[in-house]
LUMBATI-558986 format. One line per 3 residues: their letters; for each residue z, x, y of N, C-alpha, C. Coordinates in nm, 3 decimals. Layout:
REM LUMBATI-558986
A) Z,X,Y,Z,X,Y,Z,X,Y; ...
REM end
This chain:
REM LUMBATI-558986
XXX) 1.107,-3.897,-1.451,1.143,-3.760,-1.416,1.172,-3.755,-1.265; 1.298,-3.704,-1.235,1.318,-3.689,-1.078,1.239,-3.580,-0.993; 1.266,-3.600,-0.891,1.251,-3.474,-0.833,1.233,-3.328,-0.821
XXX) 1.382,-3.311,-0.861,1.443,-3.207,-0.871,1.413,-3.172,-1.053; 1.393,-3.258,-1.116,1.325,-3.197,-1.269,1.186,-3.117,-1.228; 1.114,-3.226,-1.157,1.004,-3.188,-1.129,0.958,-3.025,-1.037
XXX) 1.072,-3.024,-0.977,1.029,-2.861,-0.885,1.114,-2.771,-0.992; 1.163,-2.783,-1.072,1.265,-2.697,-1.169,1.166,-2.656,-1.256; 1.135,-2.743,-1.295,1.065,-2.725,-1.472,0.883,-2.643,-1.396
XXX) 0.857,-2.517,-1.499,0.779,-2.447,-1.435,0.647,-2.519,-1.437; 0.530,-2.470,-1.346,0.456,-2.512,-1.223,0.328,-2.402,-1.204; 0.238,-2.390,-1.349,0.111,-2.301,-1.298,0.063,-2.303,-1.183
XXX) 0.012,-2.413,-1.139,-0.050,-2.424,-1.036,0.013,-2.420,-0.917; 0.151,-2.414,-0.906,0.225,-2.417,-0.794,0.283,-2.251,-0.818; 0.261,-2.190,-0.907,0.298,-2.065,-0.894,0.163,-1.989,-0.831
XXX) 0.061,-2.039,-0.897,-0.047,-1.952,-0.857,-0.086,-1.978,-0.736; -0.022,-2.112,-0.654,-0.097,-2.133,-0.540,-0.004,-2.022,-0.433; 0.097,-2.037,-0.493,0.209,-1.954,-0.386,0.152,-1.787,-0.409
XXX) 0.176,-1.747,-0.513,0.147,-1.627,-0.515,0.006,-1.589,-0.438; -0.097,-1.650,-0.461,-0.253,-1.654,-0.393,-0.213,-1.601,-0.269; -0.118,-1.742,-0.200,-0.112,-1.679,-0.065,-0.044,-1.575,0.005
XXX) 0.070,-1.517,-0.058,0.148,-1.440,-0.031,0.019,-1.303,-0.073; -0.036,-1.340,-0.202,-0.134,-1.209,-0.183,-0.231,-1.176,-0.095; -0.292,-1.302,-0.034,-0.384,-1.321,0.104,-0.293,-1.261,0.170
XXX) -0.175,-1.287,0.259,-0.132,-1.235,0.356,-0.127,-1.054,0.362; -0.028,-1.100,0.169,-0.042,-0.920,0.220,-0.188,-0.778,0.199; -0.287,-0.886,0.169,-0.413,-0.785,0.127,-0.499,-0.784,0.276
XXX) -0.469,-0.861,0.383,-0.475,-0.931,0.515,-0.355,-0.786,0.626; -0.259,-0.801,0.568,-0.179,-0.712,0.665,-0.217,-0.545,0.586; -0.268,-0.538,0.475,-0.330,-0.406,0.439,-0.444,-0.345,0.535
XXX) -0.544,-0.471,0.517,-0.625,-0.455,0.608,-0.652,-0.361,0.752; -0.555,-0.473,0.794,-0.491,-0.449,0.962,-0.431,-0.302,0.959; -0.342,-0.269,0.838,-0.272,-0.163,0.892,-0.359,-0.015,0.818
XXX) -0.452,-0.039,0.726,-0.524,0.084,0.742,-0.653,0.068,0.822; -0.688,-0.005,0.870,-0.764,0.003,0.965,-0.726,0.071,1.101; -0.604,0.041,1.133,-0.510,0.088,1.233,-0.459,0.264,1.227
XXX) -0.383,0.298,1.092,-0.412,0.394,1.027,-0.528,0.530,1.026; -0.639,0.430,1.004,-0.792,0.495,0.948,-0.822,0.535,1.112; -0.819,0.442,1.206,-0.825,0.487,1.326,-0.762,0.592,1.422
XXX) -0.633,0.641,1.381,-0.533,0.644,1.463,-0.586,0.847,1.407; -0.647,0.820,1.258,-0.658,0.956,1.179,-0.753,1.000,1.268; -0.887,0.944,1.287,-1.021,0.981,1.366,-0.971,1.022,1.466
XXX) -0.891,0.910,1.606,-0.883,0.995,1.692,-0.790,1.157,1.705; -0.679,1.141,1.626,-0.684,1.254,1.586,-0.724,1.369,1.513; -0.797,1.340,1.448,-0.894,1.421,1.395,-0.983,1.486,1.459
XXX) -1.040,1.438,1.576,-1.131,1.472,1.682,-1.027,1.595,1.753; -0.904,1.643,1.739,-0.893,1.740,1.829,-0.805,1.848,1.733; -0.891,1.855,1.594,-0.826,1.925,1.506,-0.950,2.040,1.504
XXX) -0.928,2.159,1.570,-1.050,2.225,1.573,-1.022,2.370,1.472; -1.067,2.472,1.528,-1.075,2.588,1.401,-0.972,2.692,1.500; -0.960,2.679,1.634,-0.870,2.766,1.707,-0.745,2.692,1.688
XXX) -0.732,2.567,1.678,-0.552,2.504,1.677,-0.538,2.563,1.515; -0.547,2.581,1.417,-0.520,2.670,1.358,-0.494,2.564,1.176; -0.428,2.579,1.132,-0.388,2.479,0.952,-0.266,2.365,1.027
XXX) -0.167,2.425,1.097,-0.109,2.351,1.137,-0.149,2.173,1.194; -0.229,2.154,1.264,-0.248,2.094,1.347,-0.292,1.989,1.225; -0.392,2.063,1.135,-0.414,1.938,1.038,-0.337,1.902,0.911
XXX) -0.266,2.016,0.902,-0.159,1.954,0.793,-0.116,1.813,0.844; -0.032,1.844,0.957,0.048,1.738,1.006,-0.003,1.611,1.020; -0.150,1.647,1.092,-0.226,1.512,1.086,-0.221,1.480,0.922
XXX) -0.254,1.518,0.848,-0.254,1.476,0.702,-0.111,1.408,0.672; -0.004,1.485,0.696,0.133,1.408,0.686,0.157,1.288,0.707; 0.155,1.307,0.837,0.173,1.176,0.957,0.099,1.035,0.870
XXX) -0.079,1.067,0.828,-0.129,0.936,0.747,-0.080,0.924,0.637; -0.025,1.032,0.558,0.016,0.987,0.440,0.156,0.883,0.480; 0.219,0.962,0.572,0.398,0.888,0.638,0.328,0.732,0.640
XXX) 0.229,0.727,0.740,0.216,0.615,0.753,0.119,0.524,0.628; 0.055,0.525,0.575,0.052,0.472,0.410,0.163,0.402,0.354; 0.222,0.500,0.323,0.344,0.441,0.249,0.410,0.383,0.312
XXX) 0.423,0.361,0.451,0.499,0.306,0.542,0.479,0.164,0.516; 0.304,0.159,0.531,0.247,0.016,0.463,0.259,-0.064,0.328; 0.267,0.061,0.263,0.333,-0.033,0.140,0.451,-0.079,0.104
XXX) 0.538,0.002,0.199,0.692,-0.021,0.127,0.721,-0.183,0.285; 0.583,-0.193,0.356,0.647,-0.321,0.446,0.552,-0.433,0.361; 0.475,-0.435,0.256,0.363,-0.493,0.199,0.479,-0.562,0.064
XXX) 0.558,-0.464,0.074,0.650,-0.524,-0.079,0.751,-0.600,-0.024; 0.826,-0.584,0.110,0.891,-0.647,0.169,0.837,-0.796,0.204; 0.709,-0.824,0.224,0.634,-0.923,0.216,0.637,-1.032,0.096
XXX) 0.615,-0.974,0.028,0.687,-0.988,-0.112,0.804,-1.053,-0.157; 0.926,-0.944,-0.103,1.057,-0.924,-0.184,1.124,-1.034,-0.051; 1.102,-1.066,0.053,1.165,-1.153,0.140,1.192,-1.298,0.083
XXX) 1.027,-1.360,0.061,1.021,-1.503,0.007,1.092,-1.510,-0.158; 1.099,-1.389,-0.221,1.187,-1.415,-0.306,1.315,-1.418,-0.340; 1.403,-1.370,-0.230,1.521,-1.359,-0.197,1.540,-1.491,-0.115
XXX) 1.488,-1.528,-0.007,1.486,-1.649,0.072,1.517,-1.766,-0.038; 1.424,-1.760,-0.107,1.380,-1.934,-0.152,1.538,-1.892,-0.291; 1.609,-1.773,-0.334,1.669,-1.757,-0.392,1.641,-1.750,-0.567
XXX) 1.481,-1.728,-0.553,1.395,-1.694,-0.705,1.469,-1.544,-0.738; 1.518,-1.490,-0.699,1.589,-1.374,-0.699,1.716,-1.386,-0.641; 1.812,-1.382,-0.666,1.965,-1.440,-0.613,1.967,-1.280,-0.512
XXX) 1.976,-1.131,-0.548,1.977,-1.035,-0.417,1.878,-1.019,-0.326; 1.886,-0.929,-0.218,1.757,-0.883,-0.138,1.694,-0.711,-0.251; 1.845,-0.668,-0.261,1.786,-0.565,-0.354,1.721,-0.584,-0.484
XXX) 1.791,-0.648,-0.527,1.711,-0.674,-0.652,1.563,-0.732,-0.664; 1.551,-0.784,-0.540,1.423,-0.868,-0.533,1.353,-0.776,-0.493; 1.349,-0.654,-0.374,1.263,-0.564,-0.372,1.231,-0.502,-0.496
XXX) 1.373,-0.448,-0.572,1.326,-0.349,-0.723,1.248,-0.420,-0.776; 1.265,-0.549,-0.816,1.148,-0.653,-0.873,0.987,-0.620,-0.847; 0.985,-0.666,-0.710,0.908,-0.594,-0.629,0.816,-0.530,-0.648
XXX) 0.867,-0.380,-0.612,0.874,-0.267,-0.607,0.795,-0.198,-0.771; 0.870,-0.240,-0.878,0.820,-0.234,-1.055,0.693,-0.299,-1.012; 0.696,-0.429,-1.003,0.578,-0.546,-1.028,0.438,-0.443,-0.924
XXX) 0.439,-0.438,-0.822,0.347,-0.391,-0.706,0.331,-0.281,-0.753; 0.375,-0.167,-0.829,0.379,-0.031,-0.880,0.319,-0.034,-1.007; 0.319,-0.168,-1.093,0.309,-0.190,-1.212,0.334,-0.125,-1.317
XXX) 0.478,-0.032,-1.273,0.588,-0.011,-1.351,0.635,-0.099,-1.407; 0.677,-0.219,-1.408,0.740,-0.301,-1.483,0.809,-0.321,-1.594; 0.989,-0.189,-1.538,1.018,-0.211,-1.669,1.150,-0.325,-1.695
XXX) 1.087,-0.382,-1.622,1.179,-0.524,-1.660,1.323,-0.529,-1.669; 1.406,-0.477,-1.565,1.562,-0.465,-1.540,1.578,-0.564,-1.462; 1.477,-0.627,-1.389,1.538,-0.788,-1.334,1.409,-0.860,-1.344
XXX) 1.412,-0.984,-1.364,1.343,-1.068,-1.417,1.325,-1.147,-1.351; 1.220,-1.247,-1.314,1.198,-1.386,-1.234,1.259,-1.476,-1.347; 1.268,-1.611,-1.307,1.325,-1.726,-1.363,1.160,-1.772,-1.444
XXX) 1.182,-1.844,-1.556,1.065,-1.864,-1.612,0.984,-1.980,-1.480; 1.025,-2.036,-1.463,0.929,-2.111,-1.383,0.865,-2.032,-1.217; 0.908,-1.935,-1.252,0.825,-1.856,-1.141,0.764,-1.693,-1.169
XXX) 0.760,-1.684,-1.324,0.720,-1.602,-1.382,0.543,-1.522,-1.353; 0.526,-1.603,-1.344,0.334,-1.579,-1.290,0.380,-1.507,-1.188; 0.458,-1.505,-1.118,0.437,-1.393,-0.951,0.442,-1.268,-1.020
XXX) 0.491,-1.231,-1.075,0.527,-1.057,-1.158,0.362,-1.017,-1.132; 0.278,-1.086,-1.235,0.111,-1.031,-1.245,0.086,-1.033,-1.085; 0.088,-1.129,-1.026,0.005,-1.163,-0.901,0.028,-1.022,-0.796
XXX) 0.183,-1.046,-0.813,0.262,-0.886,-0.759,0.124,-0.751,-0.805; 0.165,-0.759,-0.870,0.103,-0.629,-0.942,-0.026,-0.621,-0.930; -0.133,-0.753,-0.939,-0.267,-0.724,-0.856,-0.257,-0.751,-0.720
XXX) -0.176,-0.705,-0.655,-0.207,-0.730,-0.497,-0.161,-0.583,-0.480; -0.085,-0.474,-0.555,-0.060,-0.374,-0.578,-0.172,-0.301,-0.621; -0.256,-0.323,-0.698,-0.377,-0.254,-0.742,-0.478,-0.291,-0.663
XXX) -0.488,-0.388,-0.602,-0.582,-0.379,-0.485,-0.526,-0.283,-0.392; -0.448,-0.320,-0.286,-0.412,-0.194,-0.227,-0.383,-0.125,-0.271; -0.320,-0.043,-0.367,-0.363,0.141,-0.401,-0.509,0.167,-0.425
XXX) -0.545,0.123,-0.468,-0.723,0.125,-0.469,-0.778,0.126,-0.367; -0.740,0.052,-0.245,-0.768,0.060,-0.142,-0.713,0.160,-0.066; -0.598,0.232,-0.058,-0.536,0.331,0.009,-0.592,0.436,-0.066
XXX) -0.620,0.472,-0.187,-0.718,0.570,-0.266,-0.821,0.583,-0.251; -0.909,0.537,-0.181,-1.039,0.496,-0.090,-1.006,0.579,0.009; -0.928,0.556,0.108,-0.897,0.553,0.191,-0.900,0.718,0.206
XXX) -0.774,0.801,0.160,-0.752,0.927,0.100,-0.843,1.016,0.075; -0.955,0.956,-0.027,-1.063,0.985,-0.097,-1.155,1.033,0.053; -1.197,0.928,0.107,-1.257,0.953,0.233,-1.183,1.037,0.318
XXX) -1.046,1.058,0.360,-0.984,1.162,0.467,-0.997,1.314,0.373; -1.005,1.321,0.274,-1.004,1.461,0.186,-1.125,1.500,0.227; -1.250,1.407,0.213,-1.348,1.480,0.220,-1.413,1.499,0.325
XXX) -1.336,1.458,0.472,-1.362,1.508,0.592,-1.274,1.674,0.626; -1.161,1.670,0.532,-1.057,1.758,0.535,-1.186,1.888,0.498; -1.228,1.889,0.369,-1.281,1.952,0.282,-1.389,1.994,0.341
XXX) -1.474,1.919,0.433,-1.606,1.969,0.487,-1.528,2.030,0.645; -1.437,1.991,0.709,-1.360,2.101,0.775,-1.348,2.241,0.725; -1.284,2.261,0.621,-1.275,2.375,0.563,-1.408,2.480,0.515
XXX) -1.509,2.372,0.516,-1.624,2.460,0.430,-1.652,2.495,0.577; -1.685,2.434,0.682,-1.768,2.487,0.805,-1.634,2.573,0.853; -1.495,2.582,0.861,-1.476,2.668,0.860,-1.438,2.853,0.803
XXX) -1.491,2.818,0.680,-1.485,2.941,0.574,-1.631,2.967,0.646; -1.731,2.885,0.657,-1.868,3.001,0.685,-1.841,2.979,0.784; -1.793,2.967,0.922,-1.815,3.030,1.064,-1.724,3.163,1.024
XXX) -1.632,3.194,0.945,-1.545,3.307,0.939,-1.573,3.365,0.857; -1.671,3.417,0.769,-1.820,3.470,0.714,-1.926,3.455,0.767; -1.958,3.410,0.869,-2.070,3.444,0.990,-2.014,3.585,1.076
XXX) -1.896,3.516,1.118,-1.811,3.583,1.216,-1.808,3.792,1.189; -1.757,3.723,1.019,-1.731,3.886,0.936,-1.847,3.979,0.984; -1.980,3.926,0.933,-2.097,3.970,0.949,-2.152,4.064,0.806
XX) -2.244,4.143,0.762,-2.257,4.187,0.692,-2.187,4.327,0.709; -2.137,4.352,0.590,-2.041,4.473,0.559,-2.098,4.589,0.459
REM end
C-alpha cells in the first residue's frame, strides 16, 4: 500500500486526533474570550447605577451578547479554515455552512465531509455544545446580576413611594 492509499483511505485515529485538537484550541480560545467578555461586563457593570437610567444597561446587555456571538462565529472559523485549507471541503463557504450546521448541531446535511474525514461533523458539534453550555452559563450568571439590579431597584422606588 503506498502512501498516498494510506492518507486517502479513512483514518479513526487520525481523524480523532485532528479533531481533539482543533477542539482544544477552540474550547482554549472560548475560554480566553469569555473570560475577556465576562470581564469587560463587570467593569461595566460597576457604573450601571439606578440614576443612569434602563438605557445604560440594556446596551451593556447588547454589547455582551454582540460580543458572544462574535466568539462563536470566530470559534467556527477555527474550524471552517483547516477545512477549506487542507481542501476536506473544496469552498471557504461551504466549509463554514458545514461548520456552522455541525457546531449548531443543526445538521442538515447539504454539504458533506469526504468519508475519510467524516468523524469531524460529531467532534464539530461537541465543541459546539460545550461552548453554548458554556456561553449559557455565562448569560445565566449576567441575568441574574441583571435581575437582582432590578429587585433592589423596584424596592428603593417603593421605599422612595413611602406609605400611601
Amino acid at each position: 500500500m503506498s502512501l498516498v492509499d494510506l492518507l486517502s483511505a479513512p483514518n479513526p485515529v487520525l481523524e480523532i486526533c485532528v479533531g481533539t485538537v482543533i477542539l482544544i484550541v477552540v474550547i482554549f480560545v472560548h475560554g480566553v474570550g469569555i473570560r475577556a467578555i465576562s470581564w469587560k461586563f463587570s467593569k461595566s457593570w460597576m457604573h450601571v447605577t439606578s440614576a443612569r437610567g434602563h438605557w445604560r444597561l440594556n446596551l451593556v446587555l447588547a454589547v455582551t451578547i454582540a460580543a458572544l456571538a462574535i466568539l462563536h462565529f470566530a470559534e467556527t472559523l477555527i474550524w471552517s479554515v483547516p477545512l477549506y485549507a487542507r481542501s476536506i471541503i473544496p469552498s471557504m463557504r461551504d466549509s463554514y455552512y458545514f461548520v456552522l450546521e455541525s457546531y449548531t448541531t443543526l445538521g442538515e446535511g447539504n454539504v458533506t465531509l469526504p468519508d475519510r474525514w467524516r468523524l469531524l461533523g460529531p467532534i464539530i458539534g461537541m465543541s459546539g455544545l460545550f461552548t453554548f453550555g458554556w456561553t449559557g452559563s455565562v448569560l445565566v450568571n449576567i441575568m441574574t446580576d441583571v435581575g437582582r439590579f432590578d429587585m433592589l431597584r423596584a424596592k428603593r422606588a417603593h421605599s422612595d413611594d413611602g406609605p400611601q
